[in-house]
ZALO-445664 format. One record per residue (C-alpha): residue number from 1; x negated, y, z; residue in three letters. Coordinates in Angstrom, 1 decimal, always signed. Each point is the difference from the previous one (the first is absolute). Layout:
# ZALO-445664
r num:NUM u:X v:Y w:Z residuo:ALA
...
//
This chain:
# ZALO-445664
r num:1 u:+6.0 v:+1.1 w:-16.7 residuo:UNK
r num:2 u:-3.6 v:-0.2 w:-1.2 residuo:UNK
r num:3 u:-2.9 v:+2.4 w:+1.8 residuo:UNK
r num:4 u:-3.8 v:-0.1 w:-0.7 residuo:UNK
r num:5 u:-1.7 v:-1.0 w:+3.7 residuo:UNK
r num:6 u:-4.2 v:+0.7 w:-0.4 residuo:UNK
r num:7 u:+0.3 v:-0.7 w:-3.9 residuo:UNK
r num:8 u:+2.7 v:-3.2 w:+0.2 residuo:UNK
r num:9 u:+3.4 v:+0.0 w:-1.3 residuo:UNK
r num:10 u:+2.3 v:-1.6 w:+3.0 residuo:UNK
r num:11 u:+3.1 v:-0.5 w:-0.7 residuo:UNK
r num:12 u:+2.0 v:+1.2 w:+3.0 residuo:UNK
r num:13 u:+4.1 v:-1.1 w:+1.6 residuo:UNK
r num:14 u:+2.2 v:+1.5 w:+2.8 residuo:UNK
r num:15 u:+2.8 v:-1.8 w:+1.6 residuo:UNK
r num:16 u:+3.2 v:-0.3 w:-1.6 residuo:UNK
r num:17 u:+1.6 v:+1.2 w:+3.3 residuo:UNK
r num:18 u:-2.5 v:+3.0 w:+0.0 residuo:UNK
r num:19 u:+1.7 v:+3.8 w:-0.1 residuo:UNK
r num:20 u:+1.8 v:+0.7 w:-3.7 residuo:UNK
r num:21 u:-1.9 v:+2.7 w:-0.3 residuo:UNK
r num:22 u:-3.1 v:-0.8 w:+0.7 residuo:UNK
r num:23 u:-1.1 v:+1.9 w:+2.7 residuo:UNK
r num:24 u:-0.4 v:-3.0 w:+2.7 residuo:UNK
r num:25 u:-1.4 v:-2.5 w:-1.9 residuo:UNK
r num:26 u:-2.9 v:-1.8 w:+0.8 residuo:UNK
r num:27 u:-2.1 v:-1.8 w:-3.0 residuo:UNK
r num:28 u:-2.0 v:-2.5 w:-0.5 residuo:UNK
r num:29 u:-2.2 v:-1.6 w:-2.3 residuo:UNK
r num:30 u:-2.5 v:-2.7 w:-0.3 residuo:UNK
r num:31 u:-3.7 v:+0.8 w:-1.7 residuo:UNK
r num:32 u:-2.0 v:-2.1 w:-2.1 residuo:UNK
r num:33 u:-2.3 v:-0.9 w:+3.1 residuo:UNK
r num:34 u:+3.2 v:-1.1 w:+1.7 residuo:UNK
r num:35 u:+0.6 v:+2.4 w:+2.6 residuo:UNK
r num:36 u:+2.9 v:+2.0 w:+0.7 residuo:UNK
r num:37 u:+0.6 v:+3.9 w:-0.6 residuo:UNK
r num:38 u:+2.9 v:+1.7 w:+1.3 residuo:UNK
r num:39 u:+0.9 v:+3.9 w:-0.2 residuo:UNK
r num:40 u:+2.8 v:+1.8 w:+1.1 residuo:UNK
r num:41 u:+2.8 v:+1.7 w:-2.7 residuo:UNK
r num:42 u:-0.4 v:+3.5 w:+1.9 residuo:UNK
r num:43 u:-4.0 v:-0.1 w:+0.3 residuo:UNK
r num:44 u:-1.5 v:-2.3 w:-2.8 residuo:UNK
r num:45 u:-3.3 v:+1.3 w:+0.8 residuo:UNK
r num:46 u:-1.2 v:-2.1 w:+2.6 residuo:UNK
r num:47 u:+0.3 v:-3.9 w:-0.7 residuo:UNK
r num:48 u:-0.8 v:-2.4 w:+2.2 residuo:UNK
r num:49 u:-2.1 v:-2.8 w:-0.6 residuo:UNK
r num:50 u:+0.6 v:-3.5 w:+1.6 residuo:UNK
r num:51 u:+0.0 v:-4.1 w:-0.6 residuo:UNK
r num:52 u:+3.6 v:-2.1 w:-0.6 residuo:UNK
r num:53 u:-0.8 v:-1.7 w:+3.3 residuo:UNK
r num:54 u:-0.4 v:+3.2 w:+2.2 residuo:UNK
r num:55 u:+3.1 v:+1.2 w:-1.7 residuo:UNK
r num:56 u:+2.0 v:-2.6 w:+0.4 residuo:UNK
r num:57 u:-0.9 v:-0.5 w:+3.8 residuo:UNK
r num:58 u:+1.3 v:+3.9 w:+0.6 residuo:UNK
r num:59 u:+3.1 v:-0.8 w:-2.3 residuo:UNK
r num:60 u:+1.0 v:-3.4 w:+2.5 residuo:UNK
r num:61 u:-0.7 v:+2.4 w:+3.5 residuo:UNK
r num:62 u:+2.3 v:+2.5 w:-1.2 residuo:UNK
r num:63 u:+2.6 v:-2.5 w:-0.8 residuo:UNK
r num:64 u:-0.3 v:-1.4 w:+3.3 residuo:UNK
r num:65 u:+0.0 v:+3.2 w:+2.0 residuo:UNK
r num:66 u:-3.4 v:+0.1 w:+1.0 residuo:UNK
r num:67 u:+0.2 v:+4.2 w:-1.3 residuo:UNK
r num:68 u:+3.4 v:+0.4 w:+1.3 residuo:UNK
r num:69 u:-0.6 v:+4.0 w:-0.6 residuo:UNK
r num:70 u:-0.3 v:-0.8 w:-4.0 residuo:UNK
//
C-alpha cells in the first residue's frame, strides 16, 4: 500500500499474520529520511513517526515480556 506522508510517497507493509480483513493491522513504512511511519488499518489518520533503532528496541521488549499486557 502506498500513502502520501507531508508530500512523500512511502510505501507501506502489515504483517502477514495480521487480521484477513484488515481491521487489526498495524503498517509500517520507511521514509526517504529513514525513519519509520506506522498507522493503524481502523484509524490511518494519525501515523507515528520514529527511527529503525527505537523501533526495533520496543519490538525485542515485547518479545521478551517486558509489556506482558500487549
Amino acid at each position: 500500500m502506498i500513502r502520501v506522508i507531508d508530500g512523500e510517497r512511502i510505501e507501506f507493509a502489515k504483517a502477514r499474520k495480521s487480521h484477513w480483513d484488515g481491521k487489526e493491522c498495524l503498517y509500517a513504512g520507511r521514509a526517504a529520511d529513514g525513519s519509520v511511519k506506522l498507522f493503524e488499518s481502523d484509524q490511518p489518520g494519525p501515523v507515528i513517526t520514529t527511527s529503525a533503532a527505537k523501533l526495533r528496541t520496543f519490538a525485542e521488549a515485547v518479545m521478551s515480556g517486558e509489556f506482558e499486557f500487549i
